[in-house]
C-alpha positions, -999 to +999 in steps of 0.1 A: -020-020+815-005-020+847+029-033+858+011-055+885-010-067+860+016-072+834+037-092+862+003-113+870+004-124+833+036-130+829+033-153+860+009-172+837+040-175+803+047-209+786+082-197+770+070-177+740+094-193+720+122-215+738+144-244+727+122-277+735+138-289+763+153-258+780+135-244+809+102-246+796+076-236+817+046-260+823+012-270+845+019-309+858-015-313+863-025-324+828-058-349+830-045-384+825-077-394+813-081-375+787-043-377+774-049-417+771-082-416+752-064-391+728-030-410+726-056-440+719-078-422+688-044-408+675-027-437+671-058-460+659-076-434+638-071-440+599-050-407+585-078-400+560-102-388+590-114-352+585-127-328+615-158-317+607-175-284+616-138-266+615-131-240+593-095-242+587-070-231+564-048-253+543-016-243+544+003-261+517+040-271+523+058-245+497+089-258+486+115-236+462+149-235+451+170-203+454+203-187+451+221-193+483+219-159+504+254-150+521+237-149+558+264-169+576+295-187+568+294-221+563+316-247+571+321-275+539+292-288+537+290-320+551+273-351+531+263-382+547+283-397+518+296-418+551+270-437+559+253-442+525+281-458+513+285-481+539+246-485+545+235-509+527+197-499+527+202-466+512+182-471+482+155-481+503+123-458+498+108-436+526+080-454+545+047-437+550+042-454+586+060-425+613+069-429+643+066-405+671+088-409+702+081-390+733+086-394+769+059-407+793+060-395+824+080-358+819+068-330+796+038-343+792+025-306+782+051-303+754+046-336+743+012-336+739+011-300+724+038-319+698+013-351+695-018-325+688-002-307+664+011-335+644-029-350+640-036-310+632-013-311+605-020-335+588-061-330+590-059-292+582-037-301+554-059-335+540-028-353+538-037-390+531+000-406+525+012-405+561+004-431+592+012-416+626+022-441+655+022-429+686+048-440+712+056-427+749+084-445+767+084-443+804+126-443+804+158-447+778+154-487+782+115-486+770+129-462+740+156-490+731+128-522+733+109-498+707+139-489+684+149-525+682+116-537+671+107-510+646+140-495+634+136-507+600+150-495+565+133-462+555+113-460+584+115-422+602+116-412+635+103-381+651+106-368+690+131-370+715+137-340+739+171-352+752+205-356+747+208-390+762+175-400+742+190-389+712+222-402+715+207-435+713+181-434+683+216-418+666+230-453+674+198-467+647+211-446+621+226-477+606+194-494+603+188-472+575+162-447+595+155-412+592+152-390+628+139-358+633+151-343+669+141-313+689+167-315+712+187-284+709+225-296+718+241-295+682+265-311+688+242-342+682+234-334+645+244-357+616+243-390+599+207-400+603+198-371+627+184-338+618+176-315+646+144-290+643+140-268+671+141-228+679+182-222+676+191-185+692+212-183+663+187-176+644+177-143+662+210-132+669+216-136+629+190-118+623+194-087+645+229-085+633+221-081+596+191-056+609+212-035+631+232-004+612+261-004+602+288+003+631+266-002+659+280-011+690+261-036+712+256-041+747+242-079+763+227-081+793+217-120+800+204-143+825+226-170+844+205-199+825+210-221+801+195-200+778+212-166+785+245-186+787+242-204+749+232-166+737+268-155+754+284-185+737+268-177+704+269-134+700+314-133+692+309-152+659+277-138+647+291-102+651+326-108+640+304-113+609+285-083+610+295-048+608+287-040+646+307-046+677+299-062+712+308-030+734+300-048+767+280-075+785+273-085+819+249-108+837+224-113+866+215-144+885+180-155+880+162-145+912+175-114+901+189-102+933+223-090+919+204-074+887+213-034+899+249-043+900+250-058+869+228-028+848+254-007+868+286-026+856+270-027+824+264+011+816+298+022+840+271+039+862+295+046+893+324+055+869+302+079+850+286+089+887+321+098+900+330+117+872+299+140+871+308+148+909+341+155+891+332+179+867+309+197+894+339+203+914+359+219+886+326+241+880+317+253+913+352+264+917+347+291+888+326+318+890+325+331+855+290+330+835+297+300+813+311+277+842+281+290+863+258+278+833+272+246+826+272+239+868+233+246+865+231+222+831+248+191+847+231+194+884+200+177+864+217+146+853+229+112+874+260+105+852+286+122+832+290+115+794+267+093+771+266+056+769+293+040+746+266+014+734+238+021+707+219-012+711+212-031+741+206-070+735+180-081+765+178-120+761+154-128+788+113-135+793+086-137+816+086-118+854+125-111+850+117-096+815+090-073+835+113-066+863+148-062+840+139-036+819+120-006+841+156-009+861+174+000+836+163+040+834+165+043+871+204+037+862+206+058+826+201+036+803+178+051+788+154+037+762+152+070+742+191+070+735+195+036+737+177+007+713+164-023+737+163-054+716+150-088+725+156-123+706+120-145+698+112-151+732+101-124+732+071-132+713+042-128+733+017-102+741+021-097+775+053-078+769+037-060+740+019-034+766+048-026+790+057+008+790+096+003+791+098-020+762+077+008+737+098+011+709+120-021+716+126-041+685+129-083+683+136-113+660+107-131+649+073-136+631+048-118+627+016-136+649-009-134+612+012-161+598+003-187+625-031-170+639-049-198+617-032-222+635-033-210+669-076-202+667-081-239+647-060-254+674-078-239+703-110-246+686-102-287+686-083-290+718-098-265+742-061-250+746-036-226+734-009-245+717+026-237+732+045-220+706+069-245+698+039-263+686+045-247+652+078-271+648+055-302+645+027-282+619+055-273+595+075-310+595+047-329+584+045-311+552+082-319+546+073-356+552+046-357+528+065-338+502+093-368+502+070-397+505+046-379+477+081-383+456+088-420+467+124-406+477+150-437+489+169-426+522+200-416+496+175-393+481+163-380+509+193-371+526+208-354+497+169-330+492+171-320+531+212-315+532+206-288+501+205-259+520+190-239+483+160-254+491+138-235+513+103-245+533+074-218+535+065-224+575+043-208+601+075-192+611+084-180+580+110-199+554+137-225+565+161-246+555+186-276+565+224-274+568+244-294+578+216-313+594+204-283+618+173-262+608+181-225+599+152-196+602+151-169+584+132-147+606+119-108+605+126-078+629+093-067+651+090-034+672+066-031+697+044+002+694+013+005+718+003-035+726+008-045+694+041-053+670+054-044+634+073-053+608+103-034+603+124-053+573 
């Protein structure tokens, strides 16, 4: 496949597999019509419907209790011991009626890929214990009319993509709720709120535990949001680890300082100016080694080797494409040097590029959501954006704790034990300290396709 063509596609990329919320690429031209019929059946269909003429799967939501792995550290973990005890609804069981809160008028494509795969979920899966309400809000004072008139003891709450949004369903937690967020500030976790959504964290945590021991790491990152949380995060996950951040550097996102910073990154010009050095010290000597060795080093660009084994390319789409054929022209060479990519990685247009051959990432394998991806293409005409799989996975969770008539109190304490881990599309995961943690595999890409390394 060619690089035009690769460039073309990746023109075409929905983030392969982005925070909700961050920089999410979408087409505005959704067809109204058709969203308001759908929003219409959703929301007045009975949940015991079934979809006929679908071959599907049913992927049942596996629940087990292990011995806590040693992947991070953990702060105490926190209880919300605060607000039980002073709520007094807490006994209160789980209610089977859901509500899902999105916004109107923006991200209509992620919120309907959400809505979708919600009514997926719980056909595929014949779950008959759940009632899905559907609610778009056109701004934060239509989300506070509906909170006030259906925040109600037990009752759970799913959507949100922003902080602002959040912050106020947070301030329902008292009304003895339940809310499931997939906005990705953390900062917004706790009492009431659990936030499910793709943390980088994640990726970087597993990469770490992957990479061997001693390695020495290199980060090259876009000036987003995105490359700038990855920055934030990488110090504490590899002052756990037994590898060390060598180096970073960064390149705005229209790319137009992107040579300089590959340059700053791998000491090109110093390496550069020592080579003319050393060439200087040869061609001055005229006996047969010197003479050899002048010949030798007249073929390379630089002097010495790179003092980085691993270089950490957080980035997607056209700047992905663009990023890393650079990156030879200024030797950093993919043969002596490990490119590695976090789970946005996760999409087949990058699979075919020649300069990523051999390049390893954080993620899942595609088998364990191709079910999902053909079944959902087959009912909605569409390829479901990838953070689709967020929504699949939750209403098995849901079902579980309703199934078990859990009260709020109960509740809290099943999702808050972190022991407990949840068989997903994208593979297990559990809840601490009211975020969702992944536990996700190591890919290389090898000739259009990927494998699984660990």
């Amino acid at each position: 496949m060619s690089a035009k063509l690769n460039i073309s596609l990746a023109l075409k990329l929905i983030s392969s597999r982005f925070p909700i919320g961050v920089e999410t690429i979408y087409s505005p031209f959704a067809k109204l019509f058709i969203v308001i019929i759908f929003i219409f059946i959703v929301s007045c269909a009975p949940v015991n419907n079934s979809i006929k003429n679908i071959q599907t799967q049913k992927p049942q939501a596996k629940i087990e209790e292990k011995k806590q792995e040693k992947i991070i550290k953990k702060p105490q973990e926190k209880q919300n011991n605060i607000i039980l005890e002073s709520n007094e609804f807490s006994g209160y069981k789980i209610l089977n009626e859901i509500e899902i809160i999105l916004p109107k008028l923006s991200n209509n494509k992620i919120a309907n890929n959400l809505v979708n795969a919600f009514e997926y979920s719980i056909y595929s899966k014949e779950i008959k214990n759940i009632q899905l309400n559907i609610n778009k809000y056109n701004n934060i004072k239509d989300l506070e009319v509906l909170l006030k008139s259906k925040a109600v003891p037990g009752k759970i709450f799913i959507g949100t993509l922003s902080s602002q949004e959040t912050t106020l369903v947070k301030n329902y937690c008292s009304k003895g709720i339940l809310f499931f967020s997939f906005v990705a500030n953390k900062s917004l976790a706790g009492d009431c709120v659990y936030l499910i959504n793709f943390f980088p964290e994640d990726d970087l945590r597993a990469l770490f535990n992957y990479f061997p021991n001693e390695s020495k790491i290199a980060l090259l990152y876009p000036e987003n949001y995105y490359g700038y949380n990855i920055n934030k995060t990488i110090d504490s996950i590899a002052a756990n680890s037994n590898s060390l951040i060598i180096n970073r550097a960064s390149y705005k996102e229209d790319l137009t300082n992107a040579r300089e910073a590959i340059k700053e990154l791998s000491k090109y010009e110093l390496r550069k100016y020592e080579l003319e050095r050393q060439k200087k010290i040869l061609e001055s000597k005229d006996d047969e080694i010197s003479i050899r060795a002048l010949k030798k080093i007249q073929k390379f660009e630089t002097f010495g080797s790179l003092d980085f084994t691993h270089l950490i390319l957080p980035d997607y789409g056209i700047r992905l494409l663009e990023i890393a054929p650079l990156l030879p022209f200024y030797d950093v060479d993919p043969e002596k040097v490990q490119f590695v990519g976090t789970g946005v990685w996760d999409d087949k247009v990058f699979f075919s590029d020649p300069s990523l051959q051999g390049a390893i990432f954080s993620g899942i394998h595609e088998d364990n959501r191709k079910f999902f991806i053909e079944n959902y293409y087959l009912i909605y005409n569409e390829k479901p954006l990838r953070t689709s799989t967020i929504a699949f996975d939750l209403v098995g969770i849901i079902s579980y704790i309703i199934n078990k008539e859990k009260t709020l109190e109960q509740t809290f304490k099943f999702l808050d034990n972190s022991k407990i881990k949840f068989d997903g599309i994208d593979g297990k995961f559990f809840f601490s300290d009211n975020i969702i943690y992944r536990e996700l595999d190591i890919l290389k890409i090898e000739n259009g396709s990927v494998k699984k390394l660990n």
